[in-house]
DSSP file (Angstrom, degrees, kcal/mol; ACC not computed):
  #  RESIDUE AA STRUCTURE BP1 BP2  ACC     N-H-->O    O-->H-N    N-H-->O    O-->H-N    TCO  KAPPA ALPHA  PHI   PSI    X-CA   Y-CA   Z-CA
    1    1 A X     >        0   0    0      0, 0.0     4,-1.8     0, 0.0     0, 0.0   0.000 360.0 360.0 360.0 -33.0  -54.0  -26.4  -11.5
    2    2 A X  H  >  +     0   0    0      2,-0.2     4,-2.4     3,-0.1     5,-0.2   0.950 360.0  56.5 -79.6 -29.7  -50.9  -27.3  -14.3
    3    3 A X  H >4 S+     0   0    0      1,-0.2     3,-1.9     2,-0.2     2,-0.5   0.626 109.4  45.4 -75.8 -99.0  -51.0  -23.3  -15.0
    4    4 A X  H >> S+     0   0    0      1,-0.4     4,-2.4     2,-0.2     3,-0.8   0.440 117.1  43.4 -25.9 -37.2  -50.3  -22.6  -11.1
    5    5 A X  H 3X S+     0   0    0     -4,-1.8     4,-2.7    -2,-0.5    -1,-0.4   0.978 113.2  45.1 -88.0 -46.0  -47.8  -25.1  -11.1
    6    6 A X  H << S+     0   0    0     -4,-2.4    -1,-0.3    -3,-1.9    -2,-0.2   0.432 117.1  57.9 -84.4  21.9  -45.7  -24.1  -14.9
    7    7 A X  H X> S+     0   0    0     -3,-0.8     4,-1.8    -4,-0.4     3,-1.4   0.710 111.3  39.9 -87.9 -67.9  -46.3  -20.0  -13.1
    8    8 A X  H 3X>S+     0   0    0     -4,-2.4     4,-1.9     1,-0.3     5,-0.5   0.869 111.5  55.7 -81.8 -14.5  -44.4  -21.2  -10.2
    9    9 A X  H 3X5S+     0   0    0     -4,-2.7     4,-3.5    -5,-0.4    -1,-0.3   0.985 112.0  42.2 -72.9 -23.9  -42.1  -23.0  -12.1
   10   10 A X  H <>5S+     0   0    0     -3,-1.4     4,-2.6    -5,-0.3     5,-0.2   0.878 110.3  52.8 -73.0 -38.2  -41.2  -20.1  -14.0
   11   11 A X  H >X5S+     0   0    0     -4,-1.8     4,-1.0     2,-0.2     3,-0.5   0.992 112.5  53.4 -56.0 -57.6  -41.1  -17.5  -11.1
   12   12 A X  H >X5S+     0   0    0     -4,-1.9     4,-2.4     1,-0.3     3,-2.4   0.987 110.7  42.7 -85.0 -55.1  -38.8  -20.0   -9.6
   13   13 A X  H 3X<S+     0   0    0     -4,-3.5     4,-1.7    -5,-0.5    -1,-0.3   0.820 109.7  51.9 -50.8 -26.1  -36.6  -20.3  -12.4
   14   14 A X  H <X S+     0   0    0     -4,-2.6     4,-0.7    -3,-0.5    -1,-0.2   0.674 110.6  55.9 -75.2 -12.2  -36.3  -16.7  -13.3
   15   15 A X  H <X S+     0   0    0     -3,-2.4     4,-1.5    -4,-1.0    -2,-0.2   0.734 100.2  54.5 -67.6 -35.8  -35.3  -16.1   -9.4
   16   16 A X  H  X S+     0   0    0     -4,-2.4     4,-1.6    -5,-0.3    -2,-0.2   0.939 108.5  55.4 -84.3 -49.4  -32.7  -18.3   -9.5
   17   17 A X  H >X S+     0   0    0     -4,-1.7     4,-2.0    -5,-0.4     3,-1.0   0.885 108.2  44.1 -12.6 -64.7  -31.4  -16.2  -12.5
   18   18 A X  H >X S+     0   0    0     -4,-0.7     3,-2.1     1,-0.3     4,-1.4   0.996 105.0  58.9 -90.1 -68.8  -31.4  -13.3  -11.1
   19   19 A X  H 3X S+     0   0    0     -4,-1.5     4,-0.8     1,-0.3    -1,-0.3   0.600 103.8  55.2 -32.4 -24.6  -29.8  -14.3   -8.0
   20   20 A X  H <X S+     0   0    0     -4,-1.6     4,-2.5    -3,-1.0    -1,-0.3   0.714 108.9  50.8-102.2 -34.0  -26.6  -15.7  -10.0
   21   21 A X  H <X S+     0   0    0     -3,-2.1     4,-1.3    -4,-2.0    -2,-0.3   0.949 108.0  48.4 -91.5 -21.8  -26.2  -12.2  -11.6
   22   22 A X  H  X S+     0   0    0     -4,-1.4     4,-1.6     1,-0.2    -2,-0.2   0.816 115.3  46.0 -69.2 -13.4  -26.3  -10.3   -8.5
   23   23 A X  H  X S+     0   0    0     -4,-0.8     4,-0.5    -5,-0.3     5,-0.3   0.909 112.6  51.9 -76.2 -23.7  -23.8  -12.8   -7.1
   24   24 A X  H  X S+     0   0    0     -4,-2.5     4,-1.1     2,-0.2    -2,-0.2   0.789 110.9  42.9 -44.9 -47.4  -21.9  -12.4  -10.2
   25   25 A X  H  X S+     0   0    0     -4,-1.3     4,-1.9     1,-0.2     5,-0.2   0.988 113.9  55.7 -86.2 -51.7  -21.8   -8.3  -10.1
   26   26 A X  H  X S+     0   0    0     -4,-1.6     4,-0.7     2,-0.3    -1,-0.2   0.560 106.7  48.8 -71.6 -18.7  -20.9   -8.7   -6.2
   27   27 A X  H  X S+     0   0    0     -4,-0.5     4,-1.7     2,-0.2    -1,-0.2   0.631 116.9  49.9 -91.5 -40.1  -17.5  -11.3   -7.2
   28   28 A X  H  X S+     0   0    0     -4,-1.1     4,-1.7    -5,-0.3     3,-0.4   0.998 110.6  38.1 -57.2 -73.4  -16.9   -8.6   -9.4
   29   29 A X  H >X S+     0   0    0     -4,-1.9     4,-2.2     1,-0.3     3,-0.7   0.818 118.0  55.7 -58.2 -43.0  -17.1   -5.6   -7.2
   30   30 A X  H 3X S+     0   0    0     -4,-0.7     4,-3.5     1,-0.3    -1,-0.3   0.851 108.2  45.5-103.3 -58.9  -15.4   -7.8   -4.6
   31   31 A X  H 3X S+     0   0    0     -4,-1.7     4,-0.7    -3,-0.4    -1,-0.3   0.520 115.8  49.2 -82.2 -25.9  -12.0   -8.8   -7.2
   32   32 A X  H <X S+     0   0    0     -4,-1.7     4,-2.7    -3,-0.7    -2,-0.2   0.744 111.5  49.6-100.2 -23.8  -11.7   -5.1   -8.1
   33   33 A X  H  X S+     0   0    0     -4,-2.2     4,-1.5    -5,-0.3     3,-0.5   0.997 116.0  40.5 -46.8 -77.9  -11.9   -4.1   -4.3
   34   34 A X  H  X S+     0   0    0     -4,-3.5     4,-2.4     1,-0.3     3,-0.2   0.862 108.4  58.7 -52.8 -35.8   -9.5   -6.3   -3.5
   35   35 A X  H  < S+     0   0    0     -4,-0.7     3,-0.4     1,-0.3     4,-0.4   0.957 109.2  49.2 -66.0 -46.2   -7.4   -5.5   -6.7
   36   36 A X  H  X S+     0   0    0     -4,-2.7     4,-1.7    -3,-0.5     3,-0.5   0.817 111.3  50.2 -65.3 -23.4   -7.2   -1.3   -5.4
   37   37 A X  H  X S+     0   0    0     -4,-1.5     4,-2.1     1,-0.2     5,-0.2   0.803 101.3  49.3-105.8  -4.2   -6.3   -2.0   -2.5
   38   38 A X  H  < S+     0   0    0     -4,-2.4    -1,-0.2    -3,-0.4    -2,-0.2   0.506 121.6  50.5 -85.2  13.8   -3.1   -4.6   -2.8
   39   39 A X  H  > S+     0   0    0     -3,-0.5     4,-2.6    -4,-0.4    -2,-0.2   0.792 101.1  52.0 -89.2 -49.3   -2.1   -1.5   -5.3
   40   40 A X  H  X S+     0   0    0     -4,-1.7     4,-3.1     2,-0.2    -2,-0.1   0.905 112.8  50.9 -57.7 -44.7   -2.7    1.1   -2.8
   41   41 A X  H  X S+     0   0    0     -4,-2.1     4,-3.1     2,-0.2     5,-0.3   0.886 110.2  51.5 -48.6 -45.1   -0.1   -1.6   -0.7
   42   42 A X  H  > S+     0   0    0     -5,-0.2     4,-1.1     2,-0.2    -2,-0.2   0.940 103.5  51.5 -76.5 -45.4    2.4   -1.5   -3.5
   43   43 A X  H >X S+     0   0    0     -4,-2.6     3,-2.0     2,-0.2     4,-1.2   0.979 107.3  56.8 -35.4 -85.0    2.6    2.1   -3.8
   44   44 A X  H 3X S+     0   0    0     -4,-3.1     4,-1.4     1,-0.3     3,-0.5   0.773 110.0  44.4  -0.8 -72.3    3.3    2.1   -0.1
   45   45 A X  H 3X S+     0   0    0     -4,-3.1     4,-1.1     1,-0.3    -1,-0.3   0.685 112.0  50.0 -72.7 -16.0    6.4   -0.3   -0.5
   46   46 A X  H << S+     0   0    0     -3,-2.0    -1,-0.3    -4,-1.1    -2,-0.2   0.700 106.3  49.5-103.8   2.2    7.8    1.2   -3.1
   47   47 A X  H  X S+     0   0    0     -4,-1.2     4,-0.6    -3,-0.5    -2,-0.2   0.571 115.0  53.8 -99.2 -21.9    7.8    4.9   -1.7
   48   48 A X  H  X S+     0   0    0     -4,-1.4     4,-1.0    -5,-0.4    -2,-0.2   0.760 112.7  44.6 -81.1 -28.0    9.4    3.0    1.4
   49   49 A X  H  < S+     0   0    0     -4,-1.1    -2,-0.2     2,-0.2    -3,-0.1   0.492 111.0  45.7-119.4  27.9   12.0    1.6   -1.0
   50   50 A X  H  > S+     0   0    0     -4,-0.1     4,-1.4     2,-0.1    -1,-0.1   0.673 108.5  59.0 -94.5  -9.1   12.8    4.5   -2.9
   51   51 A X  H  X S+     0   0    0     -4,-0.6     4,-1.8     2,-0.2     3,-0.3   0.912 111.9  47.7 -85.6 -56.5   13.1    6.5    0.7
   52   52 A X  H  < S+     0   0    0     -4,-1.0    -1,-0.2     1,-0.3    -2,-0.1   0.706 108.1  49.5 -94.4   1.3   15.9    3.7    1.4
   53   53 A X  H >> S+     0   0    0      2,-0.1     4,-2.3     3,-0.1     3,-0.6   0.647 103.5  62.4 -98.1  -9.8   17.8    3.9   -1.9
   54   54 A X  H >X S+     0   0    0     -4,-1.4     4,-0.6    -3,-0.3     3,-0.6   0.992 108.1  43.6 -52.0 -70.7   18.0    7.5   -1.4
   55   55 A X  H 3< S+     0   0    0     -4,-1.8    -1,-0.2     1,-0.3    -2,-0.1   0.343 111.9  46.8 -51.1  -8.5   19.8    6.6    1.5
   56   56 A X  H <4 S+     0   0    0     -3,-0.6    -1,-0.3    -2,-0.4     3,-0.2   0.803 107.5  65.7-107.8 -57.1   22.1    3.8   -0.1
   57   57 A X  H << S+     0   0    0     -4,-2.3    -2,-0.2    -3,-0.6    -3,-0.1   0.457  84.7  77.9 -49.2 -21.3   22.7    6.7   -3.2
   58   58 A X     <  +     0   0    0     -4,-0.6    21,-0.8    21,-0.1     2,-0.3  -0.303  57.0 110.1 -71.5  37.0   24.7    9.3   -0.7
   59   59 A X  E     -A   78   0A   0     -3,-0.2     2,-0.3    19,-0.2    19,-0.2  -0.687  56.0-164.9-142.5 145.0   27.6    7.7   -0.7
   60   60 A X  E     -A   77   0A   0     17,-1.6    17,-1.0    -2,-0.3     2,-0.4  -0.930  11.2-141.2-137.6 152.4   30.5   10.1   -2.9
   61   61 A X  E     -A   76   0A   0     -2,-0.3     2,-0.6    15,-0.2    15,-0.2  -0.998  11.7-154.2-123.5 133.1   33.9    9.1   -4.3
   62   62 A X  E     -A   75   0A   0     13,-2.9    13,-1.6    -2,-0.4     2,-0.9  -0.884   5.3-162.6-108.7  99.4   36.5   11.5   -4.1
   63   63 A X  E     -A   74   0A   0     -2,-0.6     2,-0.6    11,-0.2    11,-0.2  -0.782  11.1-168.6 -85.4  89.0   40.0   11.6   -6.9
   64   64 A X  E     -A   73   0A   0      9,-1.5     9,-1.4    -2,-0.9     2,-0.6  -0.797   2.8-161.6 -77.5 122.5   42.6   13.4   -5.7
   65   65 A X        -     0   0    0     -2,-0.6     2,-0.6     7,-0.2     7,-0.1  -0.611   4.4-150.0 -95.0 127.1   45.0   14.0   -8.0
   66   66 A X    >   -     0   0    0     -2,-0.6     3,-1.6     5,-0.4     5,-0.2  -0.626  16.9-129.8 -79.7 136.2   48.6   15.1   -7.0
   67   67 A X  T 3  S+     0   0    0     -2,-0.6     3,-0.1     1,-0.2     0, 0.0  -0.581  97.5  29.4 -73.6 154.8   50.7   17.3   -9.3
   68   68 A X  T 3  S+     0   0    0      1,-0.2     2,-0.3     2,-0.0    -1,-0.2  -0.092 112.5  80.1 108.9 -17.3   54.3   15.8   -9.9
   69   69 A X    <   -     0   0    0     -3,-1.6    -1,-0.2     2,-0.1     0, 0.0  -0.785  63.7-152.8-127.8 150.3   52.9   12.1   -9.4
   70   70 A X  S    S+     0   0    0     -2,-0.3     2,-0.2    -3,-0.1    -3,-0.1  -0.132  73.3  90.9-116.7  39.1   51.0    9.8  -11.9
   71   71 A X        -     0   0    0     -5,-0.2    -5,-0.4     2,-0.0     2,-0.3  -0.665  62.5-155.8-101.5-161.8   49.3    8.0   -9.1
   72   72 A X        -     0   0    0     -2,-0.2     2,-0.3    -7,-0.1    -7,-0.2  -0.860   9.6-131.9-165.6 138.8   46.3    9.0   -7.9
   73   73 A X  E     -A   64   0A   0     -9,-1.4    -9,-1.5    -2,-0.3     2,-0.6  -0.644  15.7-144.9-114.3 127.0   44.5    8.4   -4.3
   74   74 A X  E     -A   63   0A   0     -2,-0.3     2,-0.4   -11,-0.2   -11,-0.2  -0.815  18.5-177.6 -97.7 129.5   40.7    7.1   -4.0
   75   75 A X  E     -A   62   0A   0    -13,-1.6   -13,-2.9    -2,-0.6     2,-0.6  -0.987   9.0-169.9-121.4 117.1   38.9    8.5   -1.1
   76   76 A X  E     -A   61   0A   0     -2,-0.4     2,-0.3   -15,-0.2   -15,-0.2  -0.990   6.0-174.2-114.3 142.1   35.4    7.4   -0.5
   77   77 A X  E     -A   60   0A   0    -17,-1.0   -17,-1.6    -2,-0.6     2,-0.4  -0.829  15.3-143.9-118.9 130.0   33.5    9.5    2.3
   78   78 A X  E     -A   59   0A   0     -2,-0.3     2,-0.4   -19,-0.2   -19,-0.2  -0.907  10.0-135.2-105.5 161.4   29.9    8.3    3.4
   79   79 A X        -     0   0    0    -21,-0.8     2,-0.7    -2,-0.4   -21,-0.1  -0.836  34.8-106.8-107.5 124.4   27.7   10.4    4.1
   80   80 A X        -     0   0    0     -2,-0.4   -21,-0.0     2,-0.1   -25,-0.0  -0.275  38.7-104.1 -96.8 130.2   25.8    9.2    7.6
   81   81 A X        -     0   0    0     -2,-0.7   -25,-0.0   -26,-0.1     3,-0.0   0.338  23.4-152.5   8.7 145.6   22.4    7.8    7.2
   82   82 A X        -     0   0    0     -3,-0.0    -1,-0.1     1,-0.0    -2,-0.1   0.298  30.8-125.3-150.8  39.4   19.8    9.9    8.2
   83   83 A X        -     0   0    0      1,-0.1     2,-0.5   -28,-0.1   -28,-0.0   0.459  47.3 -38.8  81.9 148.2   17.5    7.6    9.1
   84   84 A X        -     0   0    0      1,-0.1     5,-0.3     2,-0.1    -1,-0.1  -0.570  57.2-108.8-104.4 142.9   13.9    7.5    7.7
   85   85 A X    >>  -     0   0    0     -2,-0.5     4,-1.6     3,-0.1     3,-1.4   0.229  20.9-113.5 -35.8 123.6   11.8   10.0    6.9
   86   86 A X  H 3> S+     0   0    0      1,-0.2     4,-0.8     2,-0.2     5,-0.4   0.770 122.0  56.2 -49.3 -13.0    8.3   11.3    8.7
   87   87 A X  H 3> S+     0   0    0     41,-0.4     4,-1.6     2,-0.1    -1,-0.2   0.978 112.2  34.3 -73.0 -43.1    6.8   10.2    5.7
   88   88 A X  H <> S+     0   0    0     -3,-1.4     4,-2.0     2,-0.2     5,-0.3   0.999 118.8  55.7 -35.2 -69.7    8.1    6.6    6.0
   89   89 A X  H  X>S+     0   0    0     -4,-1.6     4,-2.1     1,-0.3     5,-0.5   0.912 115.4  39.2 -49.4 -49.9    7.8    6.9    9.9
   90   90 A X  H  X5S+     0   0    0     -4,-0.8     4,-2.4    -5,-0.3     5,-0.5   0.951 107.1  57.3 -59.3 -44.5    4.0    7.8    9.5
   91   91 A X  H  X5S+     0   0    0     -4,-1.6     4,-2.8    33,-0.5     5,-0.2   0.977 113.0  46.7 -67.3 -44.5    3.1    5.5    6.7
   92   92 A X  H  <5S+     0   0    0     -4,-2.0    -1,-0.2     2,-0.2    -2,-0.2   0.837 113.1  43.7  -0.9 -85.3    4.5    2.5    9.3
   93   93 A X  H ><5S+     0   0    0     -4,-2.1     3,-1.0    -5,-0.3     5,-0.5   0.904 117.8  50.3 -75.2 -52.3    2.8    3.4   12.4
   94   94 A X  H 3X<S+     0   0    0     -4,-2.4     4,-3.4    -5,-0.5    -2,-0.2   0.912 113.0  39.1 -43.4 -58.5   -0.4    4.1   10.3
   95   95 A X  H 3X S+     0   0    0     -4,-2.8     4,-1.4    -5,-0.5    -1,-0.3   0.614 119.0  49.0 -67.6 -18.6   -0.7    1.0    8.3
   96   96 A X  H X> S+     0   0    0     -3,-1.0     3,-3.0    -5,-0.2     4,-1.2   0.653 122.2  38.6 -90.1 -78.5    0.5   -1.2   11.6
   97   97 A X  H >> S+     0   0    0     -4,-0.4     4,-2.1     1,-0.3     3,-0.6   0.615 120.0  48.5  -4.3 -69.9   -2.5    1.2   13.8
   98   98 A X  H >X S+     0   0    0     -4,-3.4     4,-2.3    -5,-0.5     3,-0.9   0.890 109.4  47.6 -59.6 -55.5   -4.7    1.0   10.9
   99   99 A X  H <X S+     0   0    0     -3,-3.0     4,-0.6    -4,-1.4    -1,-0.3   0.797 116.3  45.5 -88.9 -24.2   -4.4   -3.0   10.3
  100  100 A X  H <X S+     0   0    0     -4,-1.2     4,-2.3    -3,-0.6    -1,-0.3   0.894 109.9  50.3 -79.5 -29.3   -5.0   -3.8   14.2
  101  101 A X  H <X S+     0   0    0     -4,-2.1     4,-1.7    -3,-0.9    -2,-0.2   0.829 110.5  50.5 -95.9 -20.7   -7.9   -1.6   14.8
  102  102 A X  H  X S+     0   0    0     -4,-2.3     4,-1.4    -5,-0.3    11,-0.4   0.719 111.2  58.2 -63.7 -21.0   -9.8   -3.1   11.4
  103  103 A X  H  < S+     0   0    0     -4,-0.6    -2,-0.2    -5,-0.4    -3,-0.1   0.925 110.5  32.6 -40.2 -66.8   -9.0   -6.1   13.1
  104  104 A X  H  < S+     0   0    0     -4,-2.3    -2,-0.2     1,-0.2    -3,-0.1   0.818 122.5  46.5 -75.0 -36.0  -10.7   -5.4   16.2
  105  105 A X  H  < S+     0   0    0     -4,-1.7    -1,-0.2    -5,-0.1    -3,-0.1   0.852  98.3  63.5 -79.4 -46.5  -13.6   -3.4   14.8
  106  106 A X  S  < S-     0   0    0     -4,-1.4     3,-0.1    -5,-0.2     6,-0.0  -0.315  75.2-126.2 -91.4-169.8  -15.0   -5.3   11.8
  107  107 A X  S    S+     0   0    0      1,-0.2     2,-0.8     2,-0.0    -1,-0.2   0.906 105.2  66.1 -79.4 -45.4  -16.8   -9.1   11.6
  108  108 A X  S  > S-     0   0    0      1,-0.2     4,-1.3     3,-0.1    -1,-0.2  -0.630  72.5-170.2 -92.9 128.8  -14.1   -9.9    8.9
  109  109 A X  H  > S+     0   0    0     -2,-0.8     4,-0.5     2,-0.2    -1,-0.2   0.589  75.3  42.6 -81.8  -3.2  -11.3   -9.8   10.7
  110  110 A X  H  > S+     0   0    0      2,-0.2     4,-2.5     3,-0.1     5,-0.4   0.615 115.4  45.9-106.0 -31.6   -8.7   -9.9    7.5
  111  111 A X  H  > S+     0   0    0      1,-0.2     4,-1.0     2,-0.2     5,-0.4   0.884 112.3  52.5 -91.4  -4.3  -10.4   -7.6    5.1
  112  112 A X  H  X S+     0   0    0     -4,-1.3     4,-0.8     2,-0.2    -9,-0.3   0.823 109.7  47.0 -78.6 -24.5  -10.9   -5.0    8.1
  113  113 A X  H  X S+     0   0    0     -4,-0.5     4,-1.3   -11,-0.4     5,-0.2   0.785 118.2  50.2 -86.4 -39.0   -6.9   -5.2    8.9
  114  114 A X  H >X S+     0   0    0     -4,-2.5     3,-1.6     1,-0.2     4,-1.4   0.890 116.0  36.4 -56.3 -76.0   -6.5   -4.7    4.7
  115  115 A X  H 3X S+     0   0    0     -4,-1.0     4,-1.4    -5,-0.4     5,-0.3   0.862 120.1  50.0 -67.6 -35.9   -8.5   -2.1    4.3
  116  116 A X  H 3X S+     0   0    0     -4,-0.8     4,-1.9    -5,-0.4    -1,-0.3   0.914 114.1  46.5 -30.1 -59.1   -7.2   -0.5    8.0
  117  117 A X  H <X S+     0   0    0     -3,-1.6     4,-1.8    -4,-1.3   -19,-0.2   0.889 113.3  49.4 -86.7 -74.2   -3.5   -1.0    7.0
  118  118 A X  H  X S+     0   0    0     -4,-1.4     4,-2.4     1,-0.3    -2,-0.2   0.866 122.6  37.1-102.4 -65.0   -4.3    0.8    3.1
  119  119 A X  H  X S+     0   0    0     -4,-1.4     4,-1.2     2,-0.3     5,-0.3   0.881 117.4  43.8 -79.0 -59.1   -6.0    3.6    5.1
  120  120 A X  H >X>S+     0   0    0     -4,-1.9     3,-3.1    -5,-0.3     4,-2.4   0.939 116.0  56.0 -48.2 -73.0   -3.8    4.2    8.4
  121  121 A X  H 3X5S+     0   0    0     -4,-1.8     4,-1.6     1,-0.3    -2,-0.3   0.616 112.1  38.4 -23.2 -51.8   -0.8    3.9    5.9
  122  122 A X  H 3<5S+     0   0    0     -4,-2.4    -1,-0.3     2,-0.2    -2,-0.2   0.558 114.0  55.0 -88.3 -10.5   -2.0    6.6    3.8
  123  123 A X  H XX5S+     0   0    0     -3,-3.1     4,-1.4    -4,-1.2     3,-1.2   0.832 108.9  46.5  93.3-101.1   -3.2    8.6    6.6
  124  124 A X  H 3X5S+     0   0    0     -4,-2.4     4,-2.5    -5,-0.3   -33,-0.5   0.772 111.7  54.7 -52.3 -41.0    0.3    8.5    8.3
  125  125 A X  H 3X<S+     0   0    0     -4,-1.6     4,-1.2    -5,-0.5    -1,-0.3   0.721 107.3  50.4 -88.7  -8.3    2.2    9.4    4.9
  126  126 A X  H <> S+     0   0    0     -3,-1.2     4,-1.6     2,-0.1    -2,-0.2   0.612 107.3  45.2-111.1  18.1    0.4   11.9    4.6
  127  127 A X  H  X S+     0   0    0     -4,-1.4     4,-1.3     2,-0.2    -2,-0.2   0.772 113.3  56.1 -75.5 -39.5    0.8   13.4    7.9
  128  128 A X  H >X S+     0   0    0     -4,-2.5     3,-1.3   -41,-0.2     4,-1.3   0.994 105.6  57.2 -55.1 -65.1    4.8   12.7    7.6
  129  129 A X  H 3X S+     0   0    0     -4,-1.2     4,-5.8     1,-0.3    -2,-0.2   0.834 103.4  44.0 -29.2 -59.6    4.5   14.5    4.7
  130  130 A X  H 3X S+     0   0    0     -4,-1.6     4,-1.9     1,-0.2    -1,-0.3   0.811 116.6  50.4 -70.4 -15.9    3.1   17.6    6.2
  131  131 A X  H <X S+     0   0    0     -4,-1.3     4,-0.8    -3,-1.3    -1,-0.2   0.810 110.9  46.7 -60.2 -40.5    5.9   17.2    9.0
  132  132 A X  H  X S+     0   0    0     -4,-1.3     4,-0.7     2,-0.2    -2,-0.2   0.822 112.8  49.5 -63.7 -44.7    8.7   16.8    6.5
  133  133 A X  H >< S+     0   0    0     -4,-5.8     3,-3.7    -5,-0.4    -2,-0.2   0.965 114.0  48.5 -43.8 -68.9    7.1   20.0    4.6
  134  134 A X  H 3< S+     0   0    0     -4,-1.9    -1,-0.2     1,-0.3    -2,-0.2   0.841 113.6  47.1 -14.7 -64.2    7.1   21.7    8.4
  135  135 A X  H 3<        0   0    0     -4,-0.8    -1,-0.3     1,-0.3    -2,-0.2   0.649 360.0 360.0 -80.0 -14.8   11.0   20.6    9.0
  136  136 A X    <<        0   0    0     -3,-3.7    -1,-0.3    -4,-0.7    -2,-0.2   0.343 360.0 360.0-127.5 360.0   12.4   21.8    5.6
């Protein structure tokens, strides 16, 4: 009867083991998930804010210089906006599409709106893309 009992003690302790490293590998998997996709975000925002310092960057300054005079007249011309790009426009509407309908669809309603958002977004930019391609 003490063997049955130090075999189940042991079963139970080597269970409980094993149970701590699959939660272990699953916290893992879980923190490197999360980690691709706030990149996959970042990438986003910064192709949205290089799209709007292009836009900032048009701006020209103009010297004319007169003969006969030693002054000299500054002209700056802007160049007007033109507003942002189907890749932008896509990547937008994708990621906002994407992040409501992972919303609605999964049980977690915040990591289905990430991973929605990461996916529409990319999605949508590159479908602006092929529009922009199209237009030029």
């Amino acid at each position: 009867m003490k063997a049955l009992y130090v075999v189940a003690l042991s079963l139970f302790i080597i269970s409980c083991q094993n149970q701590g490293k699959k939660d272990l590998e699953a916290a893992k998997k879980a923190t490197i998930d999360s980690m691709e996709v706030a990149m996959e975000k970042q990438k986003v925002i910064d192709s949205m804010q290089m799209e709007m310092t292009k836009v900032e960057m048009q701006k020209e300054t103009i010297i004319v210089n007169q003969p006969g005079t030693n002054t000299s007249t500054t002209t700056t011309t802007t160049v007007k906006k033109k507003g942002w790009s189907s890749t932008a426009k896509g990547a937008v509407i994708g990621a906002g599409v994407g992040a409501a309908t992972g919303a609605i669809i999964s049980k977690k309603k915040v990591q289905g709106a990430i991973i929605g958002g990461v996916a529409g977004a990319g999605i949508g930019a590159g479908t602006g893309a092929i529009i922009d391609g199209s237009q030029k």
